[in-house]
C-alpha positions in Angstrom: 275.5 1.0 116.2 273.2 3.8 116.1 274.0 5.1 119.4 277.7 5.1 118.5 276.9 7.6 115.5 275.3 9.3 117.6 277.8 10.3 120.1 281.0 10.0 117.6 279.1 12.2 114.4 280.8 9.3 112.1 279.4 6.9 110.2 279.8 2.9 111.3 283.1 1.8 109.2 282.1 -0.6 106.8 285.1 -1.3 104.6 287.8 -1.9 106.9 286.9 -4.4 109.0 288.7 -7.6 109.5 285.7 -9.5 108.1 284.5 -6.5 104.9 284.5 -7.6 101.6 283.8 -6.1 98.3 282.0 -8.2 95.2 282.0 -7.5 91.3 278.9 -7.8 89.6 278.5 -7.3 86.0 281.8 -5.3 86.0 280.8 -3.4 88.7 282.1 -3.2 92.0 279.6 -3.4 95.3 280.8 -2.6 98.7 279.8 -0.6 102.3 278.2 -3.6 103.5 277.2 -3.1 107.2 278.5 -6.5 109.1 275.6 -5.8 111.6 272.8 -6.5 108.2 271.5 -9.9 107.6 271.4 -9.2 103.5 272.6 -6.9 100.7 271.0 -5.9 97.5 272.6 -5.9 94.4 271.2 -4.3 91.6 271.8 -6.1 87.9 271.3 -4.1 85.1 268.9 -5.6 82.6 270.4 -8.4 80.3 273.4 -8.5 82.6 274.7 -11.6 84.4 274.2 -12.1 88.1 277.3 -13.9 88.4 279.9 -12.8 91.4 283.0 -12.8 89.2 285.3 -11.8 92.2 285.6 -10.7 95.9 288.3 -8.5 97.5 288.7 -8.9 101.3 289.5 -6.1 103.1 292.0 -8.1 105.4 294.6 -9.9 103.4 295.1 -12.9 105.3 290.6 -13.0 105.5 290.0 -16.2 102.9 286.3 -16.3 100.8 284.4 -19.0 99.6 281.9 -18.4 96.9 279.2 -21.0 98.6 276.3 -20.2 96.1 275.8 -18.2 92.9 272.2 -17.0 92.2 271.1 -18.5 89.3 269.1 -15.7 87.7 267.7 -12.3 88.5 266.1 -12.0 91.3 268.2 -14.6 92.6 270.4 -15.0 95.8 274.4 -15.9 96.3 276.2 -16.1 99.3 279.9 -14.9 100.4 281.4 -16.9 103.2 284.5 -15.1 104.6 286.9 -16.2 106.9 289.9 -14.9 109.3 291.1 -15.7 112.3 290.8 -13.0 115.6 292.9 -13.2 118.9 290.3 -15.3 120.2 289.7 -18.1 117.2 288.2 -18.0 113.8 285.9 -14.8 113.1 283.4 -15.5 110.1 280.8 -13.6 108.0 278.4 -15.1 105.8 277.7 -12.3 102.9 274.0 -13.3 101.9 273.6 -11.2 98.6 269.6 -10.3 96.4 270.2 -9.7 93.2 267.4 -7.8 91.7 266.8 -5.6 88.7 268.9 -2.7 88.8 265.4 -0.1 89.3 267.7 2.6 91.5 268.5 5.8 89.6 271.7 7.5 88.3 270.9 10.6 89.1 267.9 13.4 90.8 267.5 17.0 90.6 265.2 19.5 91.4 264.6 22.6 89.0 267.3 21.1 87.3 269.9 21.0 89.7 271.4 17.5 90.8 271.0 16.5 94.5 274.5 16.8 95.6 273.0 14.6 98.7 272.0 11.9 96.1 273.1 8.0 96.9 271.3 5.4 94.7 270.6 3.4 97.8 268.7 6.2 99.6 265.0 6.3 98.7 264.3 9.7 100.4 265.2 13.0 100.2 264.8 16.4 101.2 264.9 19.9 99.6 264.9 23.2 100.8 263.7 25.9 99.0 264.0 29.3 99.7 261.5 30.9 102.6 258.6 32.2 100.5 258.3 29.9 97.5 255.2 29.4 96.2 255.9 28.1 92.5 256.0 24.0 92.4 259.7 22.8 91.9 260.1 20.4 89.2 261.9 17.4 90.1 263.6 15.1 87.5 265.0 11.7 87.3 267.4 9.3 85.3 267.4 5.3 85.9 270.7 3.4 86.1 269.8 1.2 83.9 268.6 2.5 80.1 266.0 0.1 80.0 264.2 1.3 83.2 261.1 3.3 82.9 261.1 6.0 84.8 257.7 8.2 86.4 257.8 11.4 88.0 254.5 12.3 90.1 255.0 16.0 90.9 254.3 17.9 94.0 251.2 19.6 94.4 252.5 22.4 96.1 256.1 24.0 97.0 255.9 21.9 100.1 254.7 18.9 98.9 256.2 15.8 97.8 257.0 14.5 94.7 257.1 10.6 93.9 259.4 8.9 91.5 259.2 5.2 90.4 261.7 3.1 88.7 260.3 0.4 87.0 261.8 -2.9 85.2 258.8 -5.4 84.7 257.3 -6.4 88.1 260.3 -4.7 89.7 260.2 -1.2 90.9 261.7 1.0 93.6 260.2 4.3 94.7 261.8 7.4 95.5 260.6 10.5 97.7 261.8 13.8 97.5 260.1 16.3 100.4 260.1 19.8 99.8 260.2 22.4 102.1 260.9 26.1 102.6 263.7 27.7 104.8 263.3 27.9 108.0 264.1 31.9 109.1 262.6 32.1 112.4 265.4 32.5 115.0 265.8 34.4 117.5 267.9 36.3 119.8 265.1 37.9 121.2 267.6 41.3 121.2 264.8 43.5 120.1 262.2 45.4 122.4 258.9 43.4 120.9 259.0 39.9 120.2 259.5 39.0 116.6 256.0 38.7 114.1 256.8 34.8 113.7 255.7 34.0 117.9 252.0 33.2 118.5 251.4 32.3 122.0 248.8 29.2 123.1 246.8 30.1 125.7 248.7 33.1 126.1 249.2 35.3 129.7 250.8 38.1 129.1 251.1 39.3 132.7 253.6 36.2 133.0 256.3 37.0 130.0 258.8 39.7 129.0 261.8 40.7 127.0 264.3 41.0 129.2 268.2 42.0 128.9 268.0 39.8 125.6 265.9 37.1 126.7 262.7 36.1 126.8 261.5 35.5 130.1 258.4 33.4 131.1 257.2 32.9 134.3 256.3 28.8 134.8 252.3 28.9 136.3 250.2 25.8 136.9 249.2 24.1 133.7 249.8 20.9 131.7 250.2 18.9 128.0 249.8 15.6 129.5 246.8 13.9 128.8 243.6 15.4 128.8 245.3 18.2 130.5 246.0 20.8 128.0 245.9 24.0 130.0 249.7 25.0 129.7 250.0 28.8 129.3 252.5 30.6 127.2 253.5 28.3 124.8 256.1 30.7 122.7 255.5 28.2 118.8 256.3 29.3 115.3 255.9 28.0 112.3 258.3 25.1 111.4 258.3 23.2 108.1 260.0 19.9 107.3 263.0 18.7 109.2 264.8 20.7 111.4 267.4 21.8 114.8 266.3 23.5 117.4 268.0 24.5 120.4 268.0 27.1 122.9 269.9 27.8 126.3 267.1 27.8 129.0 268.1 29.4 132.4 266.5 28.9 135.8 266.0 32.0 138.1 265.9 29.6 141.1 266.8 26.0 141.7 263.5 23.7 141.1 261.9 23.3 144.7 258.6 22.0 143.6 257.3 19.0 141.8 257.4 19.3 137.4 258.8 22.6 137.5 259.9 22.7 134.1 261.4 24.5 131.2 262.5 23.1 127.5 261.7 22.9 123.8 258.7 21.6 122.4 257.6 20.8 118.8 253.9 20.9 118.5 251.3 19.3 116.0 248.3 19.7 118.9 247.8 19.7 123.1 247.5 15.5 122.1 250.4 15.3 119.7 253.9 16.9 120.5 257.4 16.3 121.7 259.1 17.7 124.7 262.4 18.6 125.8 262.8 19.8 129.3 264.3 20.3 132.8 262.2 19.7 135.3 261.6 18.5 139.1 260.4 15.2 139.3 259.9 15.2 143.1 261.1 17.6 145.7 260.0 14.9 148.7 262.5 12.0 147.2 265.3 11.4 149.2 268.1 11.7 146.3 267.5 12.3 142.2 264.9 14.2 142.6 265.9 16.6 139.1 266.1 14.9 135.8 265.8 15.6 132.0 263.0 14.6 130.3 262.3 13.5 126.8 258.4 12.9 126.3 256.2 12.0 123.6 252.7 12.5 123.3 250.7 10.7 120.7 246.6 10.9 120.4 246.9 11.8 124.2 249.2 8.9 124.9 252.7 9.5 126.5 256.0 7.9 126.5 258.9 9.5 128.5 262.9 9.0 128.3 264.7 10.3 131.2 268.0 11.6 132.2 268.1 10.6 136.0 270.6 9.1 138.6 273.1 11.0 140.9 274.9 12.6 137.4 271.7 13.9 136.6 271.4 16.4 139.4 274.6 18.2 138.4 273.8 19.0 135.0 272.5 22.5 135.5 274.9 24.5 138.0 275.0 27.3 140.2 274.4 29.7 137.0 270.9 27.4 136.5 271.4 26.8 132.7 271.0 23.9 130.7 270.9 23.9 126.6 268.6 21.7 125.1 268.4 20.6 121.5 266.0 18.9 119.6 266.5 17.5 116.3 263.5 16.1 113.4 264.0 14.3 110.6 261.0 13.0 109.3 258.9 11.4 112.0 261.5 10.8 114.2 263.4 13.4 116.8 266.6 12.8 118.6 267.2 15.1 122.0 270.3 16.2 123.3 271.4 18.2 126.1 274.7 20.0 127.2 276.0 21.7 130.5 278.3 24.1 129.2 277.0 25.1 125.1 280.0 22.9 123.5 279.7 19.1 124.3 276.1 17.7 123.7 274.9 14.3 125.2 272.7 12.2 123.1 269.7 11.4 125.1 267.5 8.9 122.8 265.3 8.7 120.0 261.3 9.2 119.9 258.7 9.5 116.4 255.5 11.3 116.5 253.0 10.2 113.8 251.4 13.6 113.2 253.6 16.3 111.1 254.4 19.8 113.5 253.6 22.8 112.3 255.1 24.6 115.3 258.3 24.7 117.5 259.1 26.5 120.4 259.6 26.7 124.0 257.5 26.3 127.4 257.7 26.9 130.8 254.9 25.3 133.0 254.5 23.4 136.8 252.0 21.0 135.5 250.4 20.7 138.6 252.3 22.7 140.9 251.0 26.2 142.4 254.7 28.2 142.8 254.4 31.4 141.0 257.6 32.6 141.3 259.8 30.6 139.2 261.1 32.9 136.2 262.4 30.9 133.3 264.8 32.6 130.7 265.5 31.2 127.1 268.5 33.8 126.2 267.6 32.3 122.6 265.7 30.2 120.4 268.2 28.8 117.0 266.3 26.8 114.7 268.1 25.5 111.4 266.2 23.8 108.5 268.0 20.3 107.8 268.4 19.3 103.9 269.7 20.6 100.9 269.6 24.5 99.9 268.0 24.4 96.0 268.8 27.9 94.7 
């Protein structure tokens, strides 16, 4: 399911299915249920029945049977529906919680509503603009009157502040993360680089500005490991979730083992994630290129690769690949594409420790060749939330 969002940008249907159903509760109709999930929660305002008092199939000839009712709150019903496919009888048993409604109505910060807000979402994140220092104020109002509702503020403008929701021994917790605007982009179309690149272990006798690039030239060193000699990590500052992507070109075709160029985003030498093209080995007999998504945790790694026969067509006679990497919380989903328009999902990786850096490398690991010049024309990177203003 997830890879399929992935690739189509959609979300999973959920209501038009031959097997989806809707339920009334209380009055109130309940429905996006996921086929694929086990159980549903349904929240019940305080005072109100738990009672399913009817069930609308999205498929008219589909038949329900109310098997069980829950016979208070929390309690648990269950939904059986029924219809018959090409191949026989398709069924879905709809286990339902109900619980004490403890989701909110609505959440804002500095008084403007979250336009991204869902009552079933328990996290959120808000962009303020690049430079706040003042400490947002984030509000709150339960769905149910007789909720209590706490707000535990940030401590700074990129902090996060806590809200519960509390009905006797029930509560739900909300998080709202806030973060500045990202602004450090690049089209590296100036004669100096821009004030927001710091270099790691820095060479300057091995990178330029070039005809709108920025041009690094790859040199023996590593991040893998206990090996954290990589020169010319190009990092800024990054805060919160974010996009980046950049279109990496390849003076040469890779000749020697872990040449490599890509997009990294950087808590430490022990904790990062990489994007990159590289050559695995030069001395194999076929699929010797590939894309590689690693992580690096406490000086452990764990790769994803892009190999096999298509593999070594990705980057063509003009040597460019475009690589995008994107966070969202502790987890980071990489992409790559051969022409700038069509991106191919690669997989999904988390990282423990928060970056405070992004950026882009260009390194042999091991490898002595000295003459491999690696271009990024730019580096794009897009702060992913909602703009408070």
């Amino acid at each position: 399911m997830n890879y399929w969002k992935e690739f189509s940008g959609r979300d999973v249907p959920v209501d038009d299915a031959p097997l989806s159903a809707k339920i009334v509760v209380g009055g109130k109709e309940f429905g996006g249920f996921n086929l694929s999930d086990d159980s549903y929660t349904i929240p019940v305002p305080a005072g109100a029945s738990p009672t399913i008092t009817r069930v609308r199939t999205a498929d008219r000839n589909a038949r329900y049977e109310i098997v069980s009712q829950a016979a208070g709150v929390p309690g648990r019903a269950v939904v059986k529906v029924t219809t018959e496919g090409f191949f026989g009888p398709l069924v879905k048993n709809y286990v339902f919680d109900l619980v004490s409604d403890t989701t909110l109505r609505s959440l804002a910060v500095n008084g403007k509503r979250l336009a991204s807000f869902s009552p079933k979402v328990l996290r959120y994140n808000a962009l303020l603009p690049a430079g706040t220092v003042t400490v947002p104020t984030v509000t709150a109002v339960a769905a149910d009157p007789a909720a209590t509702v706490t707000v535990e503020q940030a401590g700074s403008a990129t902090g996060q502040a806590r809200v519960s929701v509390t009905i006797g021994a029930a509560s739900s917790v909300y998080l709202v993360d806030l973060n500045t605007t990202i602004t450090g982009s690049d089209d590296f179309d100036s004669t100096a680089l821009g004030p927001q690149w710091q270099w790691v272990r820095p060479d300057e006798s091995r990178w330029r500005l070039a005809d709108g690039s920025l041009v690094i030239t790859a040199q023996q060193g590593d991040l893998q490991g206990s090996a954290n000699t990589a020169k010319n990590l190009a990092l800024q500052d990054v805060d919160g979730d974010w996009t980046a992507e950049s279109r990496v070109v390849f003076a040469r075709p890779l000749a020697n083992d872990n040449e490599q160029g890509g997009v990294l985003a950087y808590a430490d030498d022990d904790n990062y994630v990489k994007l990159a093209w590289e050559m695995g080995s030069a001395t194999a007999a076929i699929n010797k290129l590939r894309v590689v998504f690693l992580r690096e945790q406490n000086g452990v790694a764990s790769t994803l690769e892009i190999t096999g026969a298509d593999a070594q067509r990705i980057v063509g006679a003009d040597g460019a690949v475009w690589l995008r990497l994107t966070k969202t919380g502790d987890h980071y989903r990489a992409y790559y594409s051969n022409d700038g328009s069509v991106y191919r999902y690669i997989g999904a990786t988390t990282l423990s420790a928060e970056p405070t850096k992004a950026g882009l490398l260009a390194f042999n690991r091991a490898g002595t060749s000295t003459d491999l010049d690696v271009t990024f024309d730019y580096f794009h990177v897009e702060s992913r939330g909602e703009p408070i203003r």
